[in-house]
C-alpha positions as protocol buffer text, in pm:
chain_id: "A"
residue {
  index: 1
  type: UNK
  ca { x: -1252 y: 1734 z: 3910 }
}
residue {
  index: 2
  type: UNK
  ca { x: -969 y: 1510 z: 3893 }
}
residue {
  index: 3
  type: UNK
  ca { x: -1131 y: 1281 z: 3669 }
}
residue {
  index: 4
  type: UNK
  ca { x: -1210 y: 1568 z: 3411 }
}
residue {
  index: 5
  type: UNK
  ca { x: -833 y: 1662 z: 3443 }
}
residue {
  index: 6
  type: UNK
  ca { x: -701 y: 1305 z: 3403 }
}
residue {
  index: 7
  type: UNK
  ca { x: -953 y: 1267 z: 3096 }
}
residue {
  index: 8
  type: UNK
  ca { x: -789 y: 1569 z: 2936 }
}
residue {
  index: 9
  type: UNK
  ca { x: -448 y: 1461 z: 3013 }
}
residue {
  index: 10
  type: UNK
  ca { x: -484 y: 1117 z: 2842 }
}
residue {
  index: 11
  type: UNK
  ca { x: -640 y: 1334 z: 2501 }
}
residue {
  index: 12
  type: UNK
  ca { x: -366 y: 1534 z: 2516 }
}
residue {
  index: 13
  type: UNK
  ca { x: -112 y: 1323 z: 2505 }
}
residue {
  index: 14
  type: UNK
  ca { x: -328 y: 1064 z: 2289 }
}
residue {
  index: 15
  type: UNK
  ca { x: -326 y: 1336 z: 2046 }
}
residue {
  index: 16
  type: UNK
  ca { x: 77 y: 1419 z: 2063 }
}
residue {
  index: 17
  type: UNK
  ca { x: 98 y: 1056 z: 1972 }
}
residue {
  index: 18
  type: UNK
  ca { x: -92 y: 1084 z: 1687 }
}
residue {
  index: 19
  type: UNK
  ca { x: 75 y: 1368 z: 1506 }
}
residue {
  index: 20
  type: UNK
  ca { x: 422 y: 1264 z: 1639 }
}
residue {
  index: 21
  type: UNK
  ca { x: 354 y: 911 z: 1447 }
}
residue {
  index: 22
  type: UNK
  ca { x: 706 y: 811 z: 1230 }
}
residue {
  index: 23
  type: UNK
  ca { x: 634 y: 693 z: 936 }
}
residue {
  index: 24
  type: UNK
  ca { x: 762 y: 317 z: 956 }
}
residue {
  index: 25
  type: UNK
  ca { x: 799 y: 188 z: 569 }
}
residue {
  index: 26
  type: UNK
  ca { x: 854 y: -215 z: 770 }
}
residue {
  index: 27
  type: UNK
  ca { x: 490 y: -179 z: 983 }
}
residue {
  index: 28
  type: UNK
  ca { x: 334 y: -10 z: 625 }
}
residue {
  index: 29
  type: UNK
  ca { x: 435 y: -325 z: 420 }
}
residue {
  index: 30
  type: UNK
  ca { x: 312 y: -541 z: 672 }
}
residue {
  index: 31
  type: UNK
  ca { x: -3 y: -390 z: 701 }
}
residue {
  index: 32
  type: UNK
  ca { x: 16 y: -361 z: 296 }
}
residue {
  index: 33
  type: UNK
  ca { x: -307 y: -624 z: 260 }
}
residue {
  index: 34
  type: UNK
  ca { x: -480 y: -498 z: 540 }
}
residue {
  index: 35
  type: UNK
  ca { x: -536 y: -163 z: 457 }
}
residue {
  index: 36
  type: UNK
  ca { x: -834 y: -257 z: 245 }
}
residue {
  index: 37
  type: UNK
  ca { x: -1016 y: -436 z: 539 }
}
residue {
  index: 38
  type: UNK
  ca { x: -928 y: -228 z: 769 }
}
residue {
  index: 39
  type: UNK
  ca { x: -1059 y: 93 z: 798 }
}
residue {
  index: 40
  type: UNK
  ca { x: -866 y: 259 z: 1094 }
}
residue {
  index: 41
  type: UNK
  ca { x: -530 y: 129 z: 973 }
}
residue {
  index: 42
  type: UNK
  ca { x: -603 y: 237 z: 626 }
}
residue {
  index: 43
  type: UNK
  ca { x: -718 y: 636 z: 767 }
}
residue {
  index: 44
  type: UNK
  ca { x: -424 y: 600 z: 1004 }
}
residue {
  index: 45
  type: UNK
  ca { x: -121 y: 488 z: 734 }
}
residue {
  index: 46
  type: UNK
  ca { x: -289 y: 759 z: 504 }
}
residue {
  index: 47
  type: UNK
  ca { x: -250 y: 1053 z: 738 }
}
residue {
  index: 48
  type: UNK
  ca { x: 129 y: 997 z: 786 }
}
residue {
  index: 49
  type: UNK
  ca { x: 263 y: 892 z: 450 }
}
residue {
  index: 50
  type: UNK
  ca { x: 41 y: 1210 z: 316 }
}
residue {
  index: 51
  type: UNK
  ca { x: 250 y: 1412 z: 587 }
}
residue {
  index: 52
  type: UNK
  ca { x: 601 y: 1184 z: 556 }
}
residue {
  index: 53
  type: UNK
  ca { x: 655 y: 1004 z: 239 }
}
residue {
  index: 54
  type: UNK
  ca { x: 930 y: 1193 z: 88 }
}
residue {
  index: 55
  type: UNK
  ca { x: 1037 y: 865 z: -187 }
}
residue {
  index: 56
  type: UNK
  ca { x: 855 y: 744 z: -478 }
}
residue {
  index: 57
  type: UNK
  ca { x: 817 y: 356 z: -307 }
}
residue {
  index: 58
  type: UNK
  ca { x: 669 y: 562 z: 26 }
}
residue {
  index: 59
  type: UNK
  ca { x: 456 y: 789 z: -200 }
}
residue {
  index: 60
  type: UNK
  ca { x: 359 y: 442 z: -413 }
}
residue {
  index: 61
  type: UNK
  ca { x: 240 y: 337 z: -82 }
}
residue {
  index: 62
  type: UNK
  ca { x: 70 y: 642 z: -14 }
}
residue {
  index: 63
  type: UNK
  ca { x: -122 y: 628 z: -339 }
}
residue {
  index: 64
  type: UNK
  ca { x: -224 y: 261 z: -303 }
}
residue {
  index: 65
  type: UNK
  ca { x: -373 y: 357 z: 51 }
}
residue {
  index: 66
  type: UNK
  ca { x: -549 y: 559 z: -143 }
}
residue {
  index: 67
  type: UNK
  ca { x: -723 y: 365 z: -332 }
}
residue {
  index: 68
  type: UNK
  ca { x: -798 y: 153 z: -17 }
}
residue {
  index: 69
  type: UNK
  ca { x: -980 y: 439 z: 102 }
}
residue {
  index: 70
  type: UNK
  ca { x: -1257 y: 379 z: -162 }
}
residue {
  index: 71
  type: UNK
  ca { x: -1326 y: 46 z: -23 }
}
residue {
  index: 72
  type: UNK
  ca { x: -1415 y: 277 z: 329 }
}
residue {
  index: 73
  type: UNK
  ca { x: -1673 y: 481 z: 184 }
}
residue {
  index: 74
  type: UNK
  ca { x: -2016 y: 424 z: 70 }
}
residue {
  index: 75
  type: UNK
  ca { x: -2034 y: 746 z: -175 }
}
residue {
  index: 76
  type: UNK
  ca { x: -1948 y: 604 z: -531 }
}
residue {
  index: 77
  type: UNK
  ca { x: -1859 y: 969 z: -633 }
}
residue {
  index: 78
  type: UNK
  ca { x: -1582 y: 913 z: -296 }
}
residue {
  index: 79
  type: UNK
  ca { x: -1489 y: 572 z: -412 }
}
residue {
  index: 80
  type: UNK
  ca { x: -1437 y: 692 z: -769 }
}
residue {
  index: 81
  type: UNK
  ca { x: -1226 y: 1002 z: -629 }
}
residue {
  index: 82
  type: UNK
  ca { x: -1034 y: 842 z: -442 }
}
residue {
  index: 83
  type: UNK
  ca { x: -941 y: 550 z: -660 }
}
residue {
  index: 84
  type: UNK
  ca { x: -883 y: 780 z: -975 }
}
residue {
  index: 85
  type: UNK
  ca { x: -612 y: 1012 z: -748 }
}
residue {
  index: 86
  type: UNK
  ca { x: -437 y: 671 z: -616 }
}
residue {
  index: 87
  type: UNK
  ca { x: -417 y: 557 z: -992 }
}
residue {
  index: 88
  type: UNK
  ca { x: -263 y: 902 z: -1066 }
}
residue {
  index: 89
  type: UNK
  ca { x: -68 y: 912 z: -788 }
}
residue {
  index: 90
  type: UNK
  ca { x: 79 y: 562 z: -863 }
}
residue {
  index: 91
  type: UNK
  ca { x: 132 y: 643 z: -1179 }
}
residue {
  index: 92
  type: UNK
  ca { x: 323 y: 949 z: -1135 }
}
residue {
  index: 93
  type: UNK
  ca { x: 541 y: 729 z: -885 }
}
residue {
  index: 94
  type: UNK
  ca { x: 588 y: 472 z: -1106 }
}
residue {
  index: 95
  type: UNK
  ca { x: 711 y: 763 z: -1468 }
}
residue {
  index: 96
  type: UNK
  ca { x: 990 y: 815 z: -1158 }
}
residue {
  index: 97
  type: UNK
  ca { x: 1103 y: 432 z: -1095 }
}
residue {
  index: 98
  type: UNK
  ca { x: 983 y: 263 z: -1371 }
}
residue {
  index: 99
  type: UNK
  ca { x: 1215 y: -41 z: -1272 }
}
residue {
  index: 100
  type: UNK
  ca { x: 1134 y: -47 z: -858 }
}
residue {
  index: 101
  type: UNK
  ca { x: 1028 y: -370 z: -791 }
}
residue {
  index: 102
  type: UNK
  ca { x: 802 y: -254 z: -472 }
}
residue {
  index: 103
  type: UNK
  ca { x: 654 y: -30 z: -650 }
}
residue {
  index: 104
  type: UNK
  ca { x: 559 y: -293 z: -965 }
}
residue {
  index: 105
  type: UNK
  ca { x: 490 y: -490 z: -689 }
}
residue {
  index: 106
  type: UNK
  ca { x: 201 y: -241 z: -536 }
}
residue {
  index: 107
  type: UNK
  ca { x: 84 y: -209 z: -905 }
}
residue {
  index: 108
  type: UNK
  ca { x: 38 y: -570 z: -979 }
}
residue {
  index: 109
  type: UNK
  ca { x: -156 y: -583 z: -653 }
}
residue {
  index: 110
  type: UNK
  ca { x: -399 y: -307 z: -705 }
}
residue {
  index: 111
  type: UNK
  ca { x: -496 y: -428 z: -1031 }
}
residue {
  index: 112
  type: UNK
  ca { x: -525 y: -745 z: -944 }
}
residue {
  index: 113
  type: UNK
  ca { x: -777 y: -741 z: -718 }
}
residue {
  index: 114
  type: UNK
  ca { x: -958 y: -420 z: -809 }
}
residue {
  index: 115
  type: UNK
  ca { x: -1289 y: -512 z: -1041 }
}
residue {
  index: 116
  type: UNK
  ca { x: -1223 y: -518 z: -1400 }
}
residue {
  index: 117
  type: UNK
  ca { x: -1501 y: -226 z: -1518 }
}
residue {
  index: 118
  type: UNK
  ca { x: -1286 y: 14 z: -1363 }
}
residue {
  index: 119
  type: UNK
  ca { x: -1036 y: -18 z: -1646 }
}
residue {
  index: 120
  type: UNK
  ca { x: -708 y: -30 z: -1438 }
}
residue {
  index: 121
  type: UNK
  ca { x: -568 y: -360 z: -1516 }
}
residue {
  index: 122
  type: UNK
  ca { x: -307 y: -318 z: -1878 }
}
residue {
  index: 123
  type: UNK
  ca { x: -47 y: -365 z: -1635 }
}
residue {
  index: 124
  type: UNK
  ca { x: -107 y: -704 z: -1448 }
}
residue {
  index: 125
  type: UNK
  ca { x: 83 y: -964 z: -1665 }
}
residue {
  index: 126
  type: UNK
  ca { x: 412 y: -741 z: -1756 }
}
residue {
  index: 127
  type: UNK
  ca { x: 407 y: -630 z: -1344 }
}
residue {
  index: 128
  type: UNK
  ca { x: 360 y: -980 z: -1266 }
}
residue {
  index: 129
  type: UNK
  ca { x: 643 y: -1042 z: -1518 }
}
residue {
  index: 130
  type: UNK
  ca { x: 888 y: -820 z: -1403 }
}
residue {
  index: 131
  type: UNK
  ca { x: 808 y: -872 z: -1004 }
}
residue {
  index: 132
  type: UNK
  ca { x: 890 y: -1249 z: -1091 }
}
residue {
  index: 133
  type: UNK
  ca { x: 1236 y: -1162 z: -1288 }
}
residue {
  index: 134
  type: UNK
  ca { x: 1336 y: -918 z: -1045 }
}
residue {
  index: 135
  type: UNK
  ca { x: 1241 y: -966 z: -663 }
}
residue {
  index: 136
  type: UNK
  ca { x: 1546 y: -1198 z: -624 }
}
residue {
  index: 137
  type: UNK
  ca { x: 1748 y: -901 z: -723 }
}
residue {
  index: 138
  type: UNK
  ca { x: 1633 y: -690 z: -367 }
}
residue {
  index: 139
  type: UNK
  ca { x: 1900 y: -665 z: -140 }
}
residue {
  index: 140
  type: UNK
  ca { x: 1696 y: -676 z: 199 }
}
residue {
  index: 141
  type: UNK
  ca { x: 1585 y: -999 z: 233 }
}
residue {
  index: 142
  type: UNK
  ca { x: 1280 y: -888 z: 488 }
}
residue {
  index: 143
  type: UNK
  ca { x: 1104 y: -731 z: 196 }
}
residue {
  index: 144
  type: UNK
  ca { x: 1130 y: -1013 z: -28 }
}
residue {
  index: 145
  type: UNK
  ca { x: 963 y: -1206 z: 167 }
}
residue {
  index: 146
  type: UNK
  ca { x: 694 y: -981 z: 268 }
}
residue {
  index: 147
  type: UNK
  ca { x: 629 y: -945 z: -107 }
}
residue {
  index: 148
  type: UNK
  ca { x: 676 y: -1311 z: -177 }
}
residue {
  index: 149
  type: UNK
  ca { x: 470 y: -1420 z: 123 }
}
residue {
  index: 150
  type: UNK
  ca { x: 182 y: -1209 z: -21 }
}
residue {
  index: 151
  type: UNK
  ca { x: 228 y: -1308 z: -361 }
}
residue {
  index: 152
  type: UNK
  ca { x: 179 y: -1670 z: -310 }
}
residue {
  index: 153
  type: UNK
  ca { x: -107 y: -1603 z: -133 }
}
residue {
  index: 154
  type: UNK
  ca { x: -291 y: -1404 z: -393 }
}
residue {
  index: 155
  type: UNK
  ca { x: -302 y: -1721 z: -613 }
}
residue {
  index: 156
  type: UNK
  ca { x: -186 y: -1512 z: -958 }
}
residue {
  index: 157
  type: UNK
  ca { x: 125 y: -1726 z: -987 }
}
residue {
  index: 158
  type: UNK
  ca { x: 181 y: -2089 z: -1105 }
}
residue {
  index: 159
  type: UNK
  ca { x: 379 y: -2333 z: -889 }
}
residue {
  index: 160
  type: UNK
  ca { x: 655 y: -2288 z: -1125 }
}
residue {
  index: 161
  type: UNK
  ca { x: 614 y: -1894 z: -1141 }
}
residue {
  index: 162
  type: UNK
  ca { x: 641 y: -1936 z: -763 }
}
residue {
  index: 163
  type: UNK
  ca { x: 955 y: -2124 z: -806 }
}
residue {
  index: 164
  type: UNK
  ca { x: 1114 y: -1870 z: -986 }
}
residue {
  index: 165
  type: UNK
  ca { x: 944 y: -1590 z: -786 }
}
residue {
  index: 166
  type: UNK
  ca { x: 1132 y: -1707 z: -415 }
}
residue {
  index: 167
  type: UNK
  ca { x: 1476 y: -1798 z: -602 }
}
């Protein structure tokens, strides 16, 4: 008997947790390249910027979760759902901030990586572009690196694109 009642306990106030989650922008871009491996994070980052994200960057983020989803899922007519709303979504986002470098930045990554047949990838050498005229120009200095750090890992830049890229 007490065991059943400290089983329910814990669910209960595992599930306050849950829906009392903040969204945390800092913990979402850090967890920006793992939302496609992982498929907890990804569900878990998805449920609270859907509920939270009341800014086009947090709603950018949203949307490229998104389209993480359809790496989760082993129905193509999921996978092409949910990639075709995150391109939307992003999209939408980005007619708002044309000039956000995060939100370029999420862009540039997306079609970057996704496969070419799925016709998302106009964007990749203006974003890239603009991310590497502009970054310098964000004033916290935690986010450019975040974005830098990933960057030079993704191997789209030159050395001397890098160069410019962490001025």
């Amino acid at each position: 008997m007490i065991r059943t009642q400290m089983i329910i306990w814990v669910m209960v106030f595992s599930s306050l947790e849950i829906c009392a989650q903040v969204l945390d922008l800092q913990t979402i871009r850090n967890d920006f390249n793992k939302g496609v491996k992982d498929e907890a994070l990804c569900k878990n980052h998805l449920a609270v910027l859907d509920e939270q994200a009341d800014s086009p960057l947090e709603r950018a983020y949203a949307a490229a979760f998104h389209m993480f989803m359809a790496k989760h899922t082993g129905n193509p007519f999921k996978k092409m759902r949910y990639f075709r709303e995150g391109r939307d979504r992003l999209e939408d986002e980005l007619a708002l901030k044309p000039n956000d470098v995060e939100i370029r930045f999420i862009r540039l990554s997306i079609q970057y990586h996704i496969p070419e047949y799925l016709g998302y990838n106009d964007d990749i050498e203006s974003d890239k572009v603009f991310v590497m005229n502009n970054l310098y120009k964000l004033s916290d200095p935690q986010v450019k690196a975040i974005i830098y750090k990933y960057l030079e890992g993704a191997n789209m830049y030159t050395d001397t694109e890098l160069a410019l890229l962490g001025r």
